[in-house]
DSSP file (Angstrom, degrees, kcal/mol; ACC not computed):
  #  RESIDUE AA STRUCTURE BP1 BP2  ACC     N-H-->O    O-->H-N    N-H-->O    O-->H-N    TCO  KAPPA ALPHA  PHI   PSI    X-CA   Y-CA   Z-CA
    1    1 A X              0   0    0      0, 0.0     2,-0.4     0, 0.0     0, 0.0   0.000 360.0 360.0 360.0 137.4  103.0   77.2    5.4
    2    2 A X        -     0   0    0      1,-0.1     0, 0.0     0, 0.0     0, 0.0  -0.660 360.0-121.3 -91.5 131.9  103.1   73.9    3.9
    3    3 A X        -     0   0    0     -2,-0.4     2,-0.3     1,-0.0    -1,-0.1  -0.093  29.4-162.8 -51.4 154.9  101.5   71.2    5.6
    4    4 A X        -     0   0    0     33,-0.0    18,-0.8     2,-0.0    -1,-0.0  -0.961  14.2-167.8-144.6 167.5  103.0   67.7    7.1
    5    5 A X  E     +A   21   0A   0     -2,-0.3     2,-0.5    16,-0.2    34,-0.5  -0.022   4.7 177.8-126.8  35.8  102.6   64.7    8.2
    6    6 A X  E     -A   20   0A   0     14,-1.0    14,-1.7    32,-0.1     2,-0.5  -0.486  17.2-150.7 -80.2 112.2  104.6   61.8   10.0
    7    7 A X  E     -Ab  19  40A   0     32,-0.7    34,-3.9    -2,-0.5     2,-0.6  -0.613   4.5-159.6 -83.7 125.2  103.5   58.8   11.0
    8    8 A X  E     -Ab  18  41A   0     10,-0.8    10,-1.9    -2,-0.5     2,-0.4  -0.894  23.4-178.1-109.9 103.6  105.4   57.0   14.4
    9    9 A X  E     +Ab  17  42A   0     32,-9.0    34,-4.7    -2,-0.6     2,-0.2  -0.918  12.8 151.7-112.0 147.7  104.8   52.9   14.4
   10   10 A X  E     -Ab  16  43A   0      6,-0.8     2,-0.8    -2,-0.4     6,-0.6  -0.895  59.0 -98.3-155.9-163.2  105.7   51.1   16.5
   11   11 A X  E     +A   15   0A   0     32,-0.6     4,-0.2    -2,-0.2    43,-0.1  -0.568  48.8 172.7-115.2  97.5  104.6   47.6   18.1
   12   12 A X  S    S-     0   0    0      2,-1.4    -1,-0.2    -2,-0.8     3,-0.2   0.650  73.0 -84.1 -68.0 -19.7  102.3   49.2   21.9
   13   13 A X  S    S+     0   0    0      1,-0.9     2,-0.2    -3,-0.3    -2,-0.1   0.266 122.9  49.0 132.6 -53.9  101.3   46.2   22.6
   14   14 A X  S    S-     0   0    0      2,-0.1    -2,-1.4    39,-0.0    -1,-0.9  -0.580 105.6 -87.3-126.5-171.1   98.3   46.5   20.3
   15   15 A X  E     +A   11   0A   0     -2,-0.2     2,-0.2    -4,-0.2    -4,-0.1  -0.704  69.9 146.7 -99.8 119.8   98.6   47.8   16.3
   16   16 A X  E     -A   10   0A   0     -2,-0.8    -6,-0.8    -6,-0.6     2,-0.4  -0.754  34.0-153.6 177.4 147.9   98.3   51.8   16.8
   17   17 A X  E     -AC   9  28A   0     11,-1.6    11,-2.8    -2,-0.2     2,-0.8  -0.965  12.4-132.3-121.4 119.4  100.0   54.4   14.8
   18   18 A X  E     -AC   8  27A   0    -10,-1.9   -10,-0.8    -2,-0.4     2,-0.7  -0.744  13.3-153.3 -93.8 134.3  100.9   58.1   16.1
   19   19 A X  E     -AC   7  26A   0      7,-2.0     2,-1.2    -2,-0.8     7,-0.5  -0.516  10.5-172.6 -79.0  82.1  100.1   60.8   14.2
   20   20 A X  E     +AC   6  25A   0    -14,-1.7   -14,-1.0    -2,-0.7     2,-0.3  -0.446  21.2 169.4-101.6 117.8  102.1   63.9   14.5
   21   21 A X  E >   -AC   5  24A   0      3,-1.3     3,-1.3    -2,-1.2   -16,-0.2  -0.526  49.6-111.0-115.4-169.7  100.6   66.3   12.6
   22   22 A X  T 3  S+     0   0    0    -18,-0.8    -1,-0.1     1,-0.3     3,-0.1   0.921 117.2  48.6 -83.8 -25.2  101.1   70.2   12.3
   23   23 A X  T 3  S-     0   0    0      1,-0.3    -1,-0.3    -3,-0.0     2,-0.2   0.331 129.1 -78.2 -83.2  19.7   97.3   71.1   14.2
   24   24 A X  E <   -C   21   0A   0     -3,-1.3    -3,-1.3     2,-0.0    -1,-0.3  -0.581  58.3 -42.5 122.3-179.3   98.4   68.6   16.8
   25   25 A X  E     +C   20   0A   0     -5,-0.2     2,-0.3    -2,-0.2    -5,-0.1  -0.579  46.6 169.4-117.6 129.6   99.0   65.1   18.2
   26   26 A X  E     -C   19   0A   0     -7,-0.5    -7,-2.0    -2,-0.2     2,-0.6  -0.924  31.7-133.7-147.1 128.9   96.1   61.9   17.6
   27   27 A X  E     -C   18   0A   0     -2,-0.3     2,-0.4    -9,-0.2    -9,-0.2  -0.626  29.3-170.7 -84.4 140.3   96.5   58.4   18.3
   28   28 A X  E     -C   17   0A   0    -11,-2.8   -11,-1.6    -2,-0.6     2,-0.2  -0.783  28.4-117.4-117.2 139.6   95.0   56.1   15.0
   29   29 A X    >   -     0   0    0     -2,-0.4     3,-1.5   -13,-0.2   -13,-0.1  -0.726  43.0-107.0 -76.3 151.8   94.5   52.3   14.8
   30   30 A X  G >  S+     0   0    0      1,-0.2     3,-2.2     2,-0.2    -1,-0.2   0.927 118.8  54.7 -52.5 -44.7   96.9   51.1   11.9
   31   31 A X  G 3  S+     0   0    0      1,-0.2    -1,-0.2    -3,-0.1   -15,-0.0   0.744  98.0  58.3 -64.3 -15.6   94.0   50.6    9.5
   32   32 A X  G <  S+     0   0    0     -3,-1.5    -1,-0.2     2,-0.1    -2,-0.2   0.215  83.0 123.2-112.6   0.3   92.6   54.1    9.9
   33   33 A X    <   -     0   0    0     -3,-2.2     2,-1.1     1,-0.1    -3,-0.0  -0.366  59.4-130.7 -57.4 136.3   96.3   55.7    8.5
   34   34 A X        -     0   0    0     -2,-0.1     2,-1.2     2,-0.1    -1,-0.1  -0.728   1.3-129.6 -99.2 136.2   95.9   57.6    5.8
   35   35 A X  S    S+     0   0    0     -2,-1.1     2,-0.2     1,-0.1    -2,-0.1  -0.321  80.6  87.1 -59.8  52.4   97.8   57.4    2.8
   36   36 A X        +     0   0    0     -2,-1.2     2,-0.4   -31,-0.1    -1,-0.1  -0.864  62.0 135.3  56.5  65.8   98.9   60.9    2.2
   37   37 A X        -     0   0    0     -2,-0.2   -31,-0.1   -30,-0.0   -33,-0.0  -0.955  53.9-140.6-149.2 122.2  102.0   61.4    4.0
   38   38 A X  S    S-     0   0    0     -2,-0.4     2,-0.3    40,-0.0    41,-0.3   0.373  77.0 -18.7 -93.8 -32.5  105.2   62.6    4.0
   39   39 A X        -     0   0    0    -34,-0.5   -32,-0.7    39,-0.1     2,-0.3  -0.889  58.4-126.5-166.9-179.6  107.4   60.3    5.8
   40   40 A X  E     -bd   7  80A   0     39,-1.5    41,-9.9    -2,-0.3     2,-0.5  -0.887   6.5-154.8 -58.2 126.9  107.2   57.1    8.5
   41   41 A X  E     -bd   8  81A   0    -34,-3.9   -32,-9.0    -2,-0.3     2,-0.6  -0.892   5.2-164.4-108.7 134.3  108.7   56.5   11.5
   42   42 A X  E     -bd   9  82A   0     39,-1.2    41,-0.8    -2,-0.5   -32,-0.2  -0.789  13.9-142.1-125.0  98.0  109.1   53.1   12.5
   43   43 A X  E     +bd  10  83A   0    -34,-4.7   -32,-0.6    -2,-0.6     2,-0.3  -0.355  24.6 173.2 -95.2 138.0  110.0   52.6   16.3
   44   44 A X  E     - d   0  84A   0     39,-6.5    41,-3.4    -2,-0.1     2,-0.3  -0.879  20.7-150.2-119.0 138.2  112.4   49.7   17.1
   45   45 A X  E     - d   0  85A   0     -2,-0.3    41,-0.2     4,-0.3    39,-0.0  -0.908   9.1-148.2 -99.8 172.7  113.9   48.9   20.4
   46   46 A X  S    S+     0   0    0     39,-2.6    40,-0.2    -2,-0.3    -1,-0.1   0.748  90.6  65.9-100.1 -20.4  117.2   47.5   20.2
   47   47 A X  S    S+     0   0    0     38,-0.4    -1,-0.2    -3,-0.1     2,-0.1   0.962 100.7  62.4 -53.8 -60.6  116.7   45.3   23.4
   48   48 A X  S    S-     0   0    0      1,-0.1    -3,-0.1     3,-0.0     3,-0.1  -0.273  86.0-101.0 -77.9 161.6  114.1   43.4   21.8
   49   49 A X        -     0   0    0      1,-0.1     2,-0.4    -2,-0.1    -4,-0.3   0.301  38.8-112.6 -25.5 156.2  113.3   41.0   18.8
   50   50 A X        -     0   0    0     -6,-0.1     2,-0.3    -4,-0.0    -1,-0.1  -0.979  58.4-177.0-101.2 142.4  111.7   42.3   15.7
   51   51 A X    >   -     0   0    0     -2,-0.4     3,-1.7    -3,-0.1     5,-0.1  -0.892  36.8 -72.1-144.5 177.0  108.2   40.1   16.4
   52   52 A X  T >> S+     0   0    0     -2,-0.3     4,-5.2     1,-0.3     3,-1.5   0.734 125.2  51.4 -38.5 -44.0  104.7   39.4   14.7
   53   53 A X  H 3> S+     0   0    0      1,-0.3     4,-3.2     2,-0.2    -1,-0.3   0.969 105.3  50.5 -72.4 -33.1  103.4   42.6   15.3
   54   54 A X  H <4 S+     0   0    0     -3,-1.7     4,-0.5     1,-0.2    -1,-0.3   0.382 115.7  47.0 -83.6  24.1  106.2   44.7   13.9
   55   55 A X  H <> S+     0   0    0     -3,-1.5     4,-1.8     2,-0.1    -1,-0.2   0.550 105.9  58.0-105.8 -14.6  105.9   42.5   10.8
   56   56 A X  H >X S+     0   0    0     -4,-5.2     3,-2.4     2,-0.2     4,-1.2   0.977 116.4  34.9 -55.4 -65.2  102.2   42.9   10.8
   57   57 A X  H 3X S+     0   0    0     -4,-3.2     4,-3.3    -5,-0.3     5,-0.3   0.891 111.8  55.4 -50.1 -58.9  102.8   46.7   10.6
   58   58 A X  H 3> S+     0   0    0     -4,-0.5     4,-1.2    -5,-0.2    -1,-0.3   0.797 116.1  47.9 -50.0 -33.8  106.1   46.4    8.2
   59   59 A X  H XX S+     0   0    0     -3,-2.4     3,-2.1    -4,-1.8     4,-0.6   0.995 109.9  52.1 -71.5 -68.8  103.0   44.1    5.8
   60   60 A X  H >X S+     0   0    0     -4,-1.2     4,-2.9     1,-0.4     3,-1.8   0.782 112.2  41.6 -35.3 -61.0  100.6   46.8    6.3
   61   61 A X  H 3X S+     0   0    0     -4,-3.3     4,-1.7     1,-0.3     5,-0.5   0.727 107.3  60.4 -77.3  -2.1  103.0   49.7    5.0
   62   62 A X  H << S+     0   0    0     -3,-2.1    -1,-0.3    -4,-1.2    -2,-0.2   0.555 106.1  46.8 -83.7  -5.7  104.3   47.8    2.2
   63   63 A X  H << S+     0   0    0     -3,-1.8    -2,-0.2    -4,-0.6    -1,-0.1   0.798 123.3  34.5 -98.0 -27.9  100.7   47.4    0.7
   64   64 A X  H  < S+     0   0    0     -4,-2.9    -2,-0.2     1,-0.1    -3,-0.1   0.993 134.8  19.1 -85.2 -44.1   99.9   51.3    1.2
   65   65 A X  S  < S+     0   0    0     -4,-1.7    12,-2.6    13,-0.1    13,-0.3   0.365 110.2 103.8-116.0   5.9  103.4   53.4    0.6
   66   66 A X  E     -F   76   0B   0     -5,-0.5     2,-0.3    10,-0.2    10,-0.2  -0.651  47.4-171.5 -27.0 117.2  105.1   50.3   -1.3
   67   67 A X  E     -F   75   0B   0      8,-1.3     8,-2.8    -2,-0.2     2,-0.3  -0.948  17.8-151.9-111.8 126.1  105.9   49.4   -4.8
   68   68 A X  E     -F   74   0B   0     -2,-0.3     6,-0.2     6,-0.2     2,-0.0  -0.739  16.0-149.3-121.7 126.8  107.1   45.9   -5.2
   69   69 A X    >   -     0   0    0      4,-3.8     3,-2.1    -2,-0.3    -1,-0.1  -0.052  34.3 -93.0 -92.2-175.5  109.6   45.6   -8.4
   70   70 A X  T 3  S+     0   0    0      1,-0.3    -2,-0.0     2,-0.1    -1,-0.0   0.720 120.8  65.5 -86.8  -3.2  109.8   42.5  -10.3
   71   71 A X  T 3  S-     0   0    0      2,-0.1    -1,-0.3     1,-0.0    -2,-0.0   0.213 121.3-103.3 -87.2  17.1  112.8   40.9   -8.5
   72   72 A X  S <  S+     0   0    0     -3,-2.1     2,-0.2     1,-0.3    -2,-0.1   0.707  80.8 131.1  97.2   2.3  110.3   40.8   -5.6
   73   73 A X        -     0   0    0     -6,-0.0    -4,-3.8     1,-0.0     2,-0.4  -0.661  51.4-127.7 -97.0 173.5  111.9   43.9   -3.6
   74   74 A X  E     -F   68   0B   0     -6,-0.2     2,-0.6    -2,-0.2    -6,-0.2  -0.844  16.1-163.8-115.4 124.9  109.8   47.0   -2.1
   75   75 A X  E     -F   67   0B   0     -8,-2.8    -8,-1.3    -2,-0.4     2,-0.7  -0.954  23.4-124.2-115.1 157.3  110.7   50.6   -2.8
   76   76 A X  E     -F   66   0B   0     -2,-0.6   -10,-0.2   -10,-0.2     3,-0.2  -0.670   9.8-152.3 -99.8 126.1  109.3   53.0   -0.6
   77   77 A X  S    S+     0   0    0    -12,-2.6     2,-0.3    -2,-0.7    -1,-0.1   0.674  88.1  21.6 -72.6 -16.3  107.2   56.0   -1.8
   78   78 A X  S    S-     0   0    0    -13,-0.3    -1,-0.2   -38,-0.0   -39,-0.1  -0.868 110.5 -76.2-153.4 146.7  107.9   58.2    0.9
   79   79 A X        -     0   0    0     -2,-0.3   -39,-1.5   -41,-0.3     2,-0.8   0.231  39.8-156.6 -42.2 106.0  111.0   57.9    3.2
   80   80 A X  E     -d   40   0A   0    -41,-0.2    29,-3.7    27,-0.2    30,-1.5  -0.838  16.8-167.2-101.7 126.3  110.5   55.1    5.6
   81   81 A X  E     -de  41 110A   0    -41,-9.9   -39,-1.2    -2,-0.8    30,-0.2  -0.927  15.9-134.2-134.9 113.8  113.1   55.8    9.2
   82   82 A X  E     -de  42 111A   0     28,-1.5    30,-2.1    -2,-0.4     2,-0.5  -0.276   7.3-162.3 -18.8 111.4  114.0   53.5   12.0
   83   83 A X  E     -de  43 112A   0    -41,-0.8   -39,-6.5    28,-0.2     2,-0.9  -0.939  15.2-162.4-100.4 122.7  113.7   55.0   15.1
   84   84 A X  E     -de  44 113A   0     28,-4.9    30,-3.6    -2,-0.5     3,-0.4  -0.803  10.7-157.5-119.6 129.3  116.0   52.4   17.3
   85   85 A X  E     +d   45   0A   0    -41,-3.4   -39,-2.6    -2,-0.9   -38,-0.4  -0.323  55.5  14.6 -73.5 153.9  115.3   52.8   20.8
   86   86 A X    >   +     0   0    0    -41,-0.2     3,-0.6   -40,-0.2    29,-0.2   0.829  59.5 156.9  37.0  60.1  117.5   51.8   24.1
   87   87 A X  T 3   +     0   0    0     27,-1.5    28,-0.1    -3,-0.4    -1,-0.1   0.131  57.8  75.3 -91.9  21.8  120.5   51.4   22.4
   88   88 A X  T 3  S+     0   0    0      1,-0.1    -1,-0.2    26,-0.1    27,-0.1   0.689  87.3  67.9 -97.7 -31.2  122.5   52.1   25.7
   89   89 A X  S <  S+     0   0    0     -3,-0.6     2,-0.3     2,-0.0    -2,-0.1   0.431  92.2  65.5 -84.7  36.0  121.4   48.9   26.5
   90   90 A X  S    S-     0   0    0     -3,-0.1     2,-0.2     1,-0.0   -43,-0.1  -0.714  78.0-120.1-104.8 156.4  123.7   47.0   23.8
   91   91 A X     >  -     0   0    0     -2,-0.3     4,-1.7     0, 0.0     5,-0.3  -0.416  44.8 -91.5 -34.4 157.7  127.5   46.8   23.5
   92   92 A X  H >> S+     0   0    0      1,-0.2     4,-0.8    -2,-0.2     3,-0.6   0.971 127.2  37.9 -45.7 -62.8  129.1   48.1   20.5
   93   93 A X  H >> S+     0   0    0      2,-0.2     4,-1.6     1,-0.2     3,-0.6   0.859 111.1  63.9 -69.7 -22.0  129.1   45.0   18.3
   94   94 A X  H 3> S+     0   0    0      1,-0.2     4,-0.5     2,-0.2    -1,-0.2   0.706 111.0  36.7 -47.0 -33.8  125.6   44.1   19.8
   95   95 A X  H <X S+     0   0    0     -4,-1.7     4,-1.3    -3,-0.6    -1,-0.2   0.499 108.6  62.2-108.9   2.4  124.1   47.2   18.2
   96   96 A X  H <X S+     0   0    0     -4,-0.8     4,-0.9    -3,-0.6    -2,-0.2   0.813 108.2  47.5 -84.7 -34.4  126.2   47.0   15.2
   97   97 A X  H  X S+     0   0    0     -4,-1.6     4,-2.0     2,-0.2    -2,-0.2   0.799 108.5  52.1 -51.8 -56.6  124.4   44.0   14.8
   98   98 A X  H  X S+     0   0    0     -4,-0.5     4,-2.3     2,-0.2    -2,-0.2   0.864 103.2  56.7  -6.2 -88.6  121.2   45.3   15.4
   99   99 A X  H  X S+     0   0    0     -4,-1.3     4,-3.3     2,-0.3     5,-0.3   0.817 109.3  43.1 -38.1 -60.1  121.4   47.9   13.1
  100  100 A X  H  X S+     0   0    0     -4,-0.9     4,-2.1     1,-0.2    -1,-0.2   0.976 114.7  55.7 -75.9 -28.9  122.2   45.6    9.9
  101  101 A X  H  X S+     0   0    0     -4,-2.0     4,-1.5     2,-0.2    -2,-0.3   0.982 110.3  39.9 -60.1 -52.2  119.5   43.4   11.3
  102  102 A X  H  X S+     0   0    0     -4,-2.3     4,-0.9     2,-0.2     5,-0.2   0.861 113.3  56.8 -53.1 -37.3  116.8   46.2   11.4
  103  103 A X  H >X>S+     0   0    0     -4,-3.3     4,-2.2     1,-0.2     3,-1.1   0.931 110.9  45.7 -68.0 -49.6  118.2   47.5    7.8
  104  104 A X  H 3<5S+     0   0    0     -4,-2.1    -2,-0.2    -5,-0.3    -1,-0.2   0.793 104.6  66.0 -57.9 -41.6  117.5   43.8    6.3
  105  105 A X  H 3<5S-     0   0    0     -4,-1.5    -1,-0.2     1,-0.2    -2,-0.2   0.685 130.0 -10.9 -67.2 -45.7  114.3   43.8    7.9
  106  106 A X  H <<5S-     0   0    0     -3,-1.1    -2,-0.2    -4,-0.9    -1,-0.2   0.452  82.8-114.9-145.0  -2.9  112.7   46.5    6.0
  107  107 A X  T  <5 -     0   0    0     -4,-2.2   -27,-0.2    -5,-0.2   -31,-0.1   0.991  43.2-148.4  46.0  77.9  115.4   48.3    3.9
  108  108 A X      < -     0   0    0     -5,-0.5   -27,-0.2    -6,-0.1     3,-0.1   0.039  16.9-130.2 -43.9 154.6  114.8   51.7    6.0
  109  109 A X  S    S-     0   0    0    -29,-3.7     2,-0.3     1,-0.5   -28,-0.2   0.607  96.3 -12.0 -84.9 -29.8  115.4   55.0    3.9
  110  110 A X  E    S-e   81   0A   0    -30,-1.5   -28,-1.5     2,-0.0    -1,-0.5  -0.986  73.2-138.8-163.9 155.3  117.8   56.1    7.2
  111  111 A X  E     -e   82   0A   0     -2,-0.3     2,-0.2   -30,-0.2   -28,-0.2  -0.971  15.7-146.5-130.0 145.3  117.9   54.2   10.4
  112  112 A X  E     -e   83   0A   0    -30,-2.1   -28,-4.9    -2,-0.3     2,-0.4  -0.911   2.4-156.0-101.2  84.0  118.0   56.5   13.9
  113  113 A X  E     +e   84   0A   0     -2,-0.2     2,-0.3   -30,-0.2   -28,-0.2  -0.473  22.0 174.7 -70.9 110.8  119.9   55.2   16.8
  114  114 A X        -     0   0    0    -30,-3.6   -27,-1.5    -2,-0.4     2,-0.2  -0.858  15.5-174.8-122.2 174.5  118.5   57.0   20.1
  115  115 A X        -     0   0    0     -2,-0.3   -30,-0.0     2,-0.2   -31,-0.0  -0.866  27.2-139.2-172.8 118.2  119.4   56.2   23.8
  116  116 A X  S    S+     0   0    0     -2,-0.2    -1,-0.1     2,-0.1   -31,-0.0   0.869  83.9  97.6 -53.3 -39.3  117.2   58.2   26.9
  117  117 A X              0   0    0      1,-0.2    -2,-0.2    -3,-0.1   -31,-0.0   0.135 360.0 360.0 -59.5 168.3  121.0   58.4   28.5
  118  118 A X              0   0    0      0, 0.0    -1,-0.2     0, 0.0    -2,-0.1  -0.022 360.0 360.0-111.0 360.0  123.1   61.5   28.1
């Protein structure tokens, strides 16, 4: 069975990354990721701002799973995906909005719209 790896950031409060890995679940301080990984998830809510800490983290992974071309953009070495959280509490154009803001933000491989609500 092949092994995996995903890394879930998001901004707690403090910098801390969780790790879901196939033996089981550990919470990591951002510095302590390892590079070896398969994918990132990167958890947005849609209620709020993008603020310092999720650009501290968005800095962080662009120096480990980055390569920054010579017009000064980032591609990503393995598949970086928005998770955007409480997007029941938007209107339509509110989250449409969102959305293209979060995609500018970090140029996402795929952005994920979730919502607790049924």
């Amino acid at each position: 069975m092949k092994s995996f790896c995903i890394i879930g950031l998001g901004n707690f409060g403090k910098n801390l990354a969780l790790t879901l890995a196939q033996n089981g679940n550990q919470v990591l301080v951002i510095d302590n990721v390892e590079s070896d990984i398969d994918a990132i998830a990167f958890l947005l809510p849609a209620d709020q701002e993008i603020g310092p800490g999720d650009k501290r983290i968005l800095s962080r992974l662009r120096t480990d799973f980055a390569t920054k071309g010579e017009d000064g953009t980032f591609a990503w070495k393995v598949p970086l995906i928005a998770i955007v959280t409480k997007i029941d509490q938007l209107g339509s154009q509110q989250l449409i909005d969102k959305l293209i803001e979060i995609n500018e933000f970090a140029d996402f491989s795929d952005i994920v719209p979730v919502s607790a609500l049924g």
